[in-house]
N, C-alpha and C positions, 0 to 999 in steps of 0.2 A: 504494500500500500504506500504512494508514495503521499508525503505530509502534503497540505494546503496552505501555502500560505497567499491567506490573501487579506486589502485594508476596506474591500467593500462591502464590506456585512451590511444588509440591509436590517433595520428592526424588527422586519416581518420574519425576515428570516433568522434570526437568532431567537428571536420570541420562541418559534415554532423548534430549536433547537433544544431548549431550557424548557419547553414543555412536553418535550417524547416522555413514554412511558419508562417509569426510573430506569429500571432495567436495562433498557435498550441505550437511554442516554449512558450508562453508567460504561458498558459492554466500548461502547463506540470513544467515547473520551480515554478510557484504558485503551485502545487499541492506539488512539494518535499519540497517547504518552509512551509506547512500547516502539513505536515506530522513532519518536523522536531519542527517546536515550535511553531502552535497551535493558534496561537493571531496575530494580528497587529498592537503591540507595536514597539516602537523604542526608540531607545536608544539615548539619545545626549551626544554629547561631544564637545568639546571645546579645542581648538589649539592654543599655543601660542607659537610664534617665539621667543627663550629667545640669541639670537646670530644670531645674522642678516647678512648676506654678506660676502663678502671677501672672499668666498671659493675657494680652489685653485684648484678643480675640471674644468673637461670643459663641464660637462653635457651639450646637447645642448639647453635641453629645460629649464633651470632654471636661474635666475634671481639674482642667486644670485651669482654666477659664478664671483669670481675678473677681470677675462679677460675680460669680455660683461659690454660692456657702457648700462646700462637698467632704471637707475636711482639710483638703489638702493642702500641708503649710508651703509655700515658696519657701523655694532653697536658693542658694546665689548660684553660680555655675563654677562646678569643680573644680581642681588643680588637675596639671598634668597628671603629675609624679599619682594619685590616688585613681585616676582613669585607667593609667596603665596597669596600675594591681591590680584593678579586676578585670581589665584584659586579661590579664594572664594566668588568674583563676580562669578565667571562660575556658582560654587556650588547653589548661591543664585537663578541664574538664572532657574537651572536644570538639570545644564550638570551633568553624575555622571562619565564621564572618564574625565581627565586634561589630554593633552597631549604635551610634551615640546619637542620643535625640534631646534637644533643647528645647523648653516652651516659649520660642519664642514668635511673633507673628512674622518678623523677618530678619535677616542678618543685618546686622550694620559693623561701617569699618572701623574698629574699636580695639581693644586688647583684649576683649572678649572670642572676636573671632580672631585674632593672633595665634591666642590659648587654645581652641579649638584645632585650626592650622598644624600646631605644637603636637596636640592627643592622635590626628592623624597619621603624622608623620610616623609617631610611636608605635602606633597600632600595627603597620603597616612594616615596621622594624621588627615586629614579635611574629612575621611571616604569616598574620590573617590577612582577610580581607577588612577592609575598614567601609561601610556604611553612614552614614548622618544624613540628619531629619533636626530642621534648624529654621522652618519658614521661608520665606521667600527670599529668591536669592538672585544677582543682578548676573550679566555677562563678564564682569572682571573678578566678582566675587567665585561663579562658579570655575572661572582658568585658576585662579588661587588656592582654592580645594584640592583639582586636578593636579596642580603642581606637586601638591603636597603628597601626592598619592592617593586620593579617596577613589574608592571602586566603586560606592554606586550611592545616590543622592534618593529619598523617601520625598514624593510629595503626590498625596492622597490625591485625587478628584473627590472622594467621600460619595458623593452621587451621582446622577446626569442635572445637566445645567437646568431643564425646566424646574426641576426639585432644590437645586443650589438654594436661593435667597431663603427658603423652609426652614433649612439646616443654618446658616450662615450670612450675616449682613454685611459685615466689616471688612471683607474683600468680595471682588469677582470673580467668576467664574475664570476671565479670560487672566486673570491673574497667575492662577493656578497652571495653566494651561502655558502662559508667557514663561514661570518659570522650568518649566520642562524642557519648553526650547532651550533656554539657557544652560541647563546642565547636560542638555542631549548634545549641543551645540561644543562647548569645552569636553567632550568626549570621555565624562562619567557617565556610567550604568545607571539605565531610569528605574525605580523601582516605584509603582504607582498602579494604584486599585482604588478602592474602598471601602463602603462600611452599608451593610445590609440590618436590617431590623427598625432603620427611624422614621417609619410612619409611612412610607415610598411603597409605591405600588410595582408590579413585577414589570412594566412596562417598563419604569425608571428605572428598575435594576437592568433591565437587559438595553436601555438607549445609555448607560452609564459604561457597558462593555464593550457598546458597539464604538461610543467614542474613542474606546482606548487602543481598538482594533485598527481604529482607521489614521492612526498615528501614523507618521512615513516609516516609522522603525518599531514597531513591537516594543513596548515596554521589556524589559531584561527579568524584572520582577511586578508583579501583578498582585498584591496582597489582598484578599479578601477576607475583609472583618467583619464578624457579627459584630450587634451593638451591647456594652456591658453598659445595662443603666446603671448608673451611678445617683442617688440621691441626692439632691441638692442641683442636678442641670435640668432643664427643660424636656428630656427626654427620659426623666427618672421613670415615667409610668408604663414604658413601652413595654409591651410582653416580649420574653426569652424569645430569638430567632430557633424554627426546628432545625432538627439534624437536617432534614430532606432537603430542605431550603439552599441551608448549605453546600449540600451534595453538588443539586443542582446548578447554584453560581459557579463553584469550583469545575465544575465537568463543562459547562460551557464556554466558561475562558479556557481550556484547557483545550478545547475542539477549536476554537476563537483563534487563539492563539497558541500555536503548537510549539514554539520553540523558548516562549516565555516562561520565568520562573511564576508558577503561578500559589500566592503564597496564602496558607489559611491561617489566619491571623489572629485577631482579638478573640475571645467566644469560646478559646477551647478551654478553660478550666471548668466551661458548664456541659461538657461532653462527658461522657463516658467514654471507654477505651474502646467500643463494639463501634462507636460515630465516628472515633476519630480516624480510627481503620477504614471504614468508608468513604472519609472524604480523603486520603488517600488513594485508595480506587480509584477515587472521580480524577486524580489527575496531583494530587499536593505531596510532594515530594523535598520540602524542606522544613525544619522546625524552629519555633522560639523554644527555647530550653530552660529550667536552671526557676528563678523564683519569682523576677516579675517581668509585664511585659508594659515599659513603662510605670503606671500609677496605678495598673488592675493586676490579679494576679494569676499566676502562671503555674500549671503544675511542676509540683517537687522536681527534681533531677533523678532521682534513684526511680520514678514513679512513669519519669519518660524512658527511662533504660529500657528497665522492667518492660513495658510497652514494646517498643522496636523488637527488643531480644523475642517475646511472643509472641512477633509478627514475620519473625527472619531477618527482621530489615535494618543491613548496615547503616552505620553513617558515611560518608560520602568526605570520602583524604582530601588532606589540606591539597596538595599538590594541583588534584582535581578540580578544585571550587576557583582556581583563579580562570578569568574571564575579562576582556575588557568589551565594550561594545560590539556590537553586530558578531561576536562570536558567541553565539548560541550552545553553548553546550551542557548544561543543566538548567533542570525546571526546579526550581526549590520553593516550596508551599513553607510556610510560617507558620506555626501554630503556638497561638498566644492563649 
């Protein structure tokens, strides 16, 4: 079977992919992932909040938001030398991506991203791959990144654009979208999906995949996040996303886009091990590991072993996971 790639998915027709019968969706998304890379390795990685809170964002769904009483205290943003140590717990543990996320709504040119600049380089010197997710970022900000070494840059779409302003007021749509060219453009790894569960009809979910499809380059990673309400944001009432839901999103990007890491994200410490195995099938072949994913929290380490080992399924060698743009060579699914 030879893969498809293509950037013209019509809605109609992804809609009508995302609605076969599970089964057959499921059968179909595993045969394009067998085609694309062959094994049932995975990849882990490991996420660290290095700036915790205070964002002057009002995302609805995030916790970190200064305006939502949710609990969570702001923190300043880290020191080098303290990023790298638990790099290198990650490292010890397995992980071969680090990845460092700030709450911030966008970079600015300061000693803050200096420091930042600094933690990549390091990361990057301990032989992972280095990740960061840091808000929006200009064309000289993301060659500066690049310089540094950063392999792949996190920025969400979170929805499709008709649903955008629902979820978020305080930037655009085409914001989000402007910074991707920017880091697509300085020749870092896009890593970019969203977040299912916040009140969005299945229409938005599948016009949110078709935008990502129709990129000139395939997003490299493609995260797909259930929503964890969190108490205290606007979106604390929403009911738990199903397993199937999931299924579904992850086996469609995964048909969508065949050579993308297509990564399951937030939402999995409300699975069981029998769902998480399944959205696996659908096509998720990389994980968040270890104790949080960000501010929400993430199953045990000994708990994601245990997992893998009773499933067969290796984790995926450092050597293996390096990648730079348009080289395609692992799908890696996140599971947060």
């Amino acid at each position: 079977m030879a893969l498809e790639i293509r950037h013209d998915w019509t809605l109609a027709e992804i809609r009508a992919i995302h609605d076969l019968p599970l089964f057959d969706l499921v059968y179909r998304a595993q045969t394009v992932h067998r085609e694309a890379f062959g094994d049932n390795k995975v990849q882990l990685c490991s996420l660290l909040s290095i700036k915790t809170g205070g964002c002057s964002e009002d995302c609805s769904y995030c916790p970190q938001a200064a305006r939502y009483h949710t609990g969570v205290q702001a923190q300043p943003l880290m020191q080098v030398d303290e990023v790298l140590s638990k790099a290198r717990q990650a490292r010890e543990a397995g992980a071969t991506r680090f990845c460092m996320g700030a709450a911030w709504r966008e970079v600015r040119d300061n000693e803050h991203f200096d420091r930042v600049l600094d933690m990549v380089r390091g990361v990057r010197e301990l032989g992972m791959e280095a990740c960061a997710t840091l808000g929006m970022v200009n064309e000289d900000q993301a060659r500066r990144l690049k310089a540094a070494g950063l392999s792949a840059y996190n920025h969400n779409l979170d929805t499709s654009p008709e649903n955008y302003a629902k979820i978020i007021t305080t930037r655009q749509y085409d914001d989000r979208l402007r910074t991707l060219q920017n880091v697509r453009n300085a020749g870092i790894s896009v890593c970019c999906g969203g977040i299912i569960g916040m009140g969005e009809s299945v229409e938005a979910r599948c016009e949110m995949l078709r935008v990502l499809a129709a990129q000139e380059v395939h997003p490299e990673s493609v995260p797909i996040n259930a929503l964890v309400a969190v108490e205290g944001t606007p979106l604390a009432g929403q009911k738990q996303v199903e397993t199937i839901e999931m299924v579904r999103m992850i086996a469609t990007a995964r048909i969508l886009m065949p050579q993308a890491m297509v990564r399951l994200s937030a939402g999995r410490m409300q699975m069981g091990q029998d769902a998480q195995l399944l959205c696996m099938m659908a096509g998720a072949n990389s994980i968040f590991f270890g104790e949080k994913l960000l501010t929400t929290g993430n199953p045990e380490y000994d708990a994601d072993m245990e997992l893998l080992a009773k499933a067969g399924v290796k984790p995926l060698e450092p050597a293996a996971c390096e990648h730079e743009p348009h080289e395609h060579k692992h799908v890696h699914v996140q599971i947060a």
